[in-house]
C-alpha positions as CSV (number, residue, x, y, z in Angstrom):
1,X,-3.8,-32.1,9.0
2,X,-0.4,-31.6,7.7
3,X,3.0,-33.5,9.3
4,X,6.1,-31.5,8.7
5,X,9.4,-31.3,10.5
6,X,9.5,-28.9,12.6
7,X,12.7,-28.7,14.9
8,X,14.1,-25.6,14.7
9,X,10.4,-24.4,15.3
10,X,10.5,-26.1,18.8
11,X,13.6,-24.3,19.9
12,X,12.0,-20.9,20.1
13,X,9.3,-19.8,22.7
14,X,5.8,-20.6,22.5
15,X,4.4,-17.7,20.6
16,X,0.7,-17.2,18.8
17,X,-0.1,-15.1,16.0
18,X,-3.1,-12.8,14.6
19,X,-2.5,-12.5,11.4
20,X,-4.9,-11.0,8.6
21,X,-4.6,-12.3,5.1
22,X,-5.6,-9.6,2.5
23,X,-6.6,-9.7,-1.3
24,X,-4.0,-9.4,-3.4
25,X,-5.3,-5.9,-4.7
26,X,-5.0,-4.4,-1.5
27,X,-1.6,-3.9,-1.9
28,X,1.1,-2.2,-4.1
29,X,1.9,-3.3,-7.3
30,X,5.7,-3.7,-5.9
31,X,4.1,-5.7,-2.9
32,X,1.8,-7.4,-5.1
33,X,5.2,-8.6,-7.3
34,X,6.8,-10.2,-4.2
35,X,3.6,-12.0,-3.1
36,X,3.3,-13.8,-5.9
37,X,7.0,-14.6,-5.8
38,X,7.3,-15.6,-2.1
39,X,4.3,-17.7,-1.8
40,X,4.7,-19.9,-4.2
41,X,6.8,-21.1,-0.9
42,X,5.1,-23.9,0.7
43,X,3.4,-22.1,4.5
44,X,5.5,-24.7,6.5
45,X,8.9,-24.3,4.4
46,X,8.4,-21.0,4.9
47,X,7.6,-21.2,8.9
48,X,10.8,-23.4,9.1
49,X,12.9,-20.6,7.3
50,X,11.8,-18.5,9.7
51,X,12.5,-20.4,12.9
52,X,15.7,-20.6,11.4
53,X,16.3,-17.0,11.0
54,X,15.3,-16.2,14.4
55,X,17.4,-18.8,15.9
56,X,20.2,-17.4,13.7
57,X,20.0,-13.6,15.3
58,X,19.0,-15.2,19.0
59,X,22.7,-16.6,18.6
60,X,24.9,-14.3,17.0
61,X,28.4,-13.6,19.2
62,X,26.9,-9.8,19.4
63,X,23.6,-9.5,20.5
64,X,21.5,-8.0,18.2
65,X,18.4,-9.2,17.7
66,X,17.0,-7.1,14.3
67,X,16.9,-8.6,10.9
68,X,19.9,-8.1,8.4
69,X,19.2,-7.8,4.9
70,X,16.2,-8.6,5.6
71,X,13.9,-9.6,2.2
72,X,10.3,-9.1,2.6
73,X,8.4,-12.5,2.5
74,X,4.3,-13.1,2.0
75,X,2.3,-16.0,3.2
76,X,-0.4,-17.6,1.2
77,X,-4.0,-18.6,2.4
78,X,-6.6,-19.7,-0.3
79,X,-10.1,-20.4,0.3
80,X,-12.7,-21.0,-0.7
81,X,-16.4,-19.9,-0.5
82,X,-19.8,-21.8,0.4
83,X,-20.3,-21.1,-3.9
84,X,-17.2,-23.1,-4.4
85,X,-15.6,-19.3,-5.3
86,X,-11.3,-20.2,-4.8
87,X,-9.9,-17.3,-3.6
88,X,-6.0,-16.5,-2.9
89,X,-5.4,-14.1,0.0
90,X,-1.9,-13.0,0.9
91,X,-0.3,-11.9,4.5
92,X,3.3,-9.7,4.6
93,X,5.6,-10.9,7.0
94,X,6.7,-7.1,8.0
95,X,10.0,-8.6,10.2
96,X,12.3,-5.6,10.6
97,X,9.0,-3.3,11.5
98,X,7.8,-6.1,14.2
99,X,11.3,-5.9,15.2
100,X,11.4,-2.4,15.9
101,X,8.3,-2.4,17.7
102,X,9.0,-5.2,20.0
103,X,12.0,-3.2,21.1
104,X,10.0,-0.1,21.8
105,X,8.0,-2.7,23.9
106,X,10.6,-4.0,25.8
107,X,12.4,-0.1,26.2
108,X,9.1,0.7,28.4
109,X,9.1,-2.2,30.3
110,X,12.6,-3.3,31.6
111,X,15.6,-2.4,33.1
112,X,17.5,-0.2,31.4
113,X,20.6,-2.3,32.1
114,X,19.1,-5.1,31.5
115,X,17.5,-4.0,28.0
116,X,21.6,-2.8,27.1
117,X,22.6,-6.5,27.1
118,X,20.2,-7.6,25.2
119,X,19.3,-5.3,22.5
120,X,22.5,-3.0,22.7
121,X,22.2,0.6,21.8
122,X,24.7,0.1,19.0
123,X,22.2,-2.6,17.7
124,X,19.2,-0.3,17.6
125,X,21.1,2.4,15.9
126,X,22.9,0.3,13.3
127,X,19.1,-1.2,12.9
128,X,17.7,2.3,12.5
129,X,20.4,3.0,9.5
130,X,19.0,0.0,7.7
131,X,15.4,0.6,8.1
132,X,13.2,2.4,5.4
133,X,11.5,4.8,7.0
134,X,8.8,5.5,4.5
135,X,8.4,1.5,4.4
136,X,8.0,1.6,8.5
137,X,5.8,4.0,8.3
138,X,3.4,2.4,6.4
139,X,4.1,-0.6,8.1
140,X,3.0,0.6,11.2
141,X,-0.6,1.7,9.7
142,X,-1.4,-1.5,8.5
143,X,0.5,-3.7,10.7
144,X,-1.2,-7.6,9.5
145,X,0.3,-9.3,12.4
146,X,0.2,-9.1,16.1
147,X,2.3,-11.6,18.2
148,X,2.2,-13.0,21.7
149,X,4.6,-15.2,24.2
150,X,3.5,-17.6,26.0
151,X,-0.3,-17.8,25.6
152,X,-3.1,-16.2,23.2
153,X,-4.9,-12.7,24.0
154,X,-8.8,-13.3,25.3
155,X,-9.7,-10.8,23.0
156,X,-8.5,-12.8,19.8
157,X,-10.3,-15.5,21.3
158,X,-13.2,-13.8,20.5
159,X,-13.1,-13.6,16.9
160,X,-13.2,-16.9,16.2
161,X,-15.7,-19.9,16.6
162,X,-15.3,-23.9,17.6
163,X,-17.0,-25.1,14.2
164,X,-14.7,-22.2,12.1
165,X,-12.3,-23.8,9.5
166,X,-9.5,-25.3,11.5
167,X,-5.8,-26.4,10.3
168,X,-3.7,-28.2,12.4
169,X,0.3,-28.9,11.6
170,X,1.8,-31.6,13.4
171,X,6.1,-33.7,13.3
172,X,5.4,-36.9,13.9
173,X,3.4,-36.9,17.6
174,X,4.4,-33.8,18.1
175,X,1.7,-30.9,17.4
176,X,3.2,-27.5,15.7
177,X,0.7,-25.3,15.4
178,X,-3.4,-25.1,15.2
179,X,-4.9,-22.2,12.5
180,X,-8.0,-20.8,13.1
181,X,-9.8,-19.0,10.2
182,X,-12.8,-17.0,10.1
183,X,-13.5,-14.5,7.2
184,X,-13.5,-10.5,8.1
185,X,-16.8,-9.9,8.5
186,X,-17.3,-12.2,10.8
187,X,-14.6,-11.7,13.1
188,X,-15.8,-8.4,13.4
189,X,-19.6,-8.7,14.2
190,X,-18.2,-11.2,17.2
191,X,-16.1,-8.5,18.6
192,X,-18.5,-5.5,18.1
193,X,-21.1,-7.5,20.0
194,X,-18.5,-8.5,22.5
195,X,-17.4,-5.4,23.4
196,X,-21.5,-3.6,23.3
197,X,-22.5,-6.7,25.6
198,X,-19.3,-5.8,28.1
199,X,-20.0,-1.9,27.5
200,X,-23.5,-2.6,28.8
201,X,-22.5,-5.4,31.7
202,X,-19.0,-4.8,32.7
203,X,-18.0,-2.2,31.2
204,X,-15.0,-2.2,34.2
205,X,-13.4,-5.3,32.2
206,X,-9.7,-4.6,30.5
207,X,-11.4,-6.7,27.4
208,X,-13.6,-4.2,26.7
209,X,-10.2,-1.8,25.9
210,X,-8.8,-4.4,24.2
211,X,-11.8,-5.5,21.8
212,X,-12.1,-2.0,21.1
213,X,-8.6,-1.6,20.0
214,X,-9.1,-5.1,18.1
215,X,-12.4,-3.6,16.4
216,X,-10.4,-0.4,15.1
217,X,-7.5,-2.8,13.7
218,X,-9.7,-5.2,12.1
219,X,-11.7,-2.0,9.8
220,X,-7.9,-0.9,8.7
221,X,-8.0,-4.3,6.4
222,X,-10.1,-5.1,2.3
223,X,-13.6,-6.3,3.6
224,X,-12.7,-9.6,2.1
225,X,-10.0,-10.1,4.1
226,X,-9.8,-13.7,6.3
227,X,-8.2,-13.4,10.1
228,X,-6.2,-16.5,11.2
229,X,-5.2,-17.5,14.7
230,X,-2.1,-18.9,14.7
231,X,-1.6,-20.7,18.3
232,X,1.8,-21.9,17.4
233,X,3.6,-24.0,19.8
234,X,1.0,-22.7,22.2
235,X,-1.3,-25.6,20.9
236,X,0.9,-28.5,22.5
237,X,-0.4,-26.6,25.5
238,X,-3.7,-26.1,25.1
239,X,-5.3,-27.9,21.6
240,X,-7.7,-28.9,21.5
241,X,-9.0,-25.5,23.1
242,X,-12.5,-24.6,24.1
243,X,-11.8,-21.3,25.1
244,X,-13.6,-19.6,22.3
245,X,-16.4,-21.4,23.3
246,X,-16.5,-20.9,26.5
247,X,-15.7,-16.9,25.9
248,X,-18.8,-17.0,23.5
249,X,-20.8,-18.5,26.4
250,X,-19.6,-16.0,28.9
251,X,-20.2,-13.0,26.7
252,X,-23.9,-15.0,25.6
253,X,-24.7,-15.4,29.9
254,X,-23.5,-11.7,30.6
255,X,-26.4,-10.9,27.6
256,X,-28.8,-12.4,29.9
257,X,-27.9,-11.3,32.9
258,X,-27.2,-14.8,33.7
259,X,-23.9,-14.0,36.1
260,X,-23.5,-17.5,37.5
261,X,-23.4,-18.8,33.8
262,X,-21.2,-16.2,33.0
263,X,-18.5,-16.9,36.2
264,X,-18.7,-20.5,35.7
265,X,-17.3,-19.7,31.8
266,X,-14.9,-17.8,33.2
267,X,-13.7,-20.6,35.7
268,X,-13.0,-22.7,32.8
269,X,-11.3,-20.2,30.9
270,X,-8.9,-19.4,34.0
271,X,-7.9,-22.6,35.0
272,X,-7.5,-23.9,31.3
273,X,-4.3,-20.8,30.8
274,X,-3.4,-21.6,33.9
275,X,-1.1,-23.6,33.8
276,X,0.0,-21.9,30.7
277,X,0.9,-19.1,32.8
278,X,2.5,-20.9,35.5
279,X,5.1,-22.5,32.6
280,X,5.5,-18.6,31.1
281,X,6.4,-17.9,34.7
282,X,9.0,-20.5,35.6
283,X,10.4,-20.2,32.3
């Protein structure tokens, strides 16, 4: 359990993270360079940095929310094995890509007044003269983090266990962040039996679209990879969270044609984010 200071973090919205941490031969040897470089950064200076750079482009006089000069930052996970094997996995930040991807989000799903004043056309294009394309493009194939406002997807619920190695980062009384970790393989025998149980019980479920598109991501990524959830200042909501167990025992009572068991783990599961949702809402 680490205690850090974590004020700027606490001024931005509650957001979680999927990240996966890779091997530090799975990528480039300019990439490779710049890991090495950037995470010899502490995790939570780093976090803190970033808070502060978001801040920093949520309150510029023009709004434009993409990076400037952006410098390509890695974090650092190492782990070790049930051999006692210590092993140093690395995670690229990929900012300007996210960027630009959140703003194709928000281009399909608001007003296109609305979207003008807060991402400004003149900010996309002066964004889209900065960008490396080459560089986006290959971001976008192997995209190592996926983000979320406001609450954590069901479906990365599923890739992680109550007794998996757990890191929570707390200022003072104040928690910042719970990490969930579980090793690749792992995460993706729970979602592949996930999404067959669902397939074969309920196959009308959304989850079942979204663990499949969660099972596709997961095989773009080095075998040895680890997956972290991230709940971010979604844990002072929610931590200590039994949702993945009570996913597990849903998905586990489906298996058995046990429905009862299976809508009581879902009663749980509702009511817990519901008040989660009910916040996201009024904010």
């Amino acid at each position: 359990m680490a205690q850090v200071s974590g004020t700027h973090r606490k001024a931005l919205p509650p957001t979680s993270y999927l990240r996966i941490f890779e091997p530090l031969r799975a990528f480039s040897e300019a990439d490779q360079a710049v890991a090495l470089t950037t995470g010899r950064i502490s995790r939570e200076v780093l976090e803190d940095a970033t808070a502060v750079a978001a801040l920093k482009r949520l309150t510029r006089p023009l709004s434009d929310p993409f990076p400037h000069l952006h410098v390509e930052s890695f974090r650092k996970l190492v782990t070790t094995t049930w051999d006692g094997t210590v092993n140093t996995l690395y995670c690229p930040d990929q900012l300007a890509t996210r960027a630009i991807l959140a703003s194709e989000q928000l281009d399909g799903s608001m007003r296109p007044q609305l979207l003008e004043l807060l991402i400004p056309t003149a900010a996309r294009e002066a964004n889209a003269s900065r960008v490396d394309r080459q560089r986006f493009t290959d971001d976008v194939a192997h995209l190592h983090t996926r983000t979320a406002t406001w609450g954590v997807p069901f479906g990365w619920l599923i890739l992680v266990h109550e007794d998996d190695e757990v890191d929570v980062i707390e200022d003072g009384d104040d928690l910042l962040a719970s990490r969930i970790y579980t090793p690749m393989h792992q995460a993706l025998d729970r979602v592949r039996y996930a999404a067959a149980t669902l397939a074969i019980h309920a196959p009308e479920m959304d989850l079942l679209d979204e663990l499949a598109a969660l099972s596709e991501w997961l095989q773009l990524f080095d075998d040895d990879s680890v997956v972290e959830l991230d709940y971010g200042r979604i844990a002072a909501l929610v931590w200590p969270d039994d949702s993945p167990h009570d996913l597990r025992l849903g998905i586990e009572s489906l298996a058995e044609s046990d429905m009862t068991g299976a809508a009581a783990s879902y009663r749980r599961l509702s009511s817990r984010w519901l008040a989660v949702r009910q916040l996201a809402r009024a904010n």
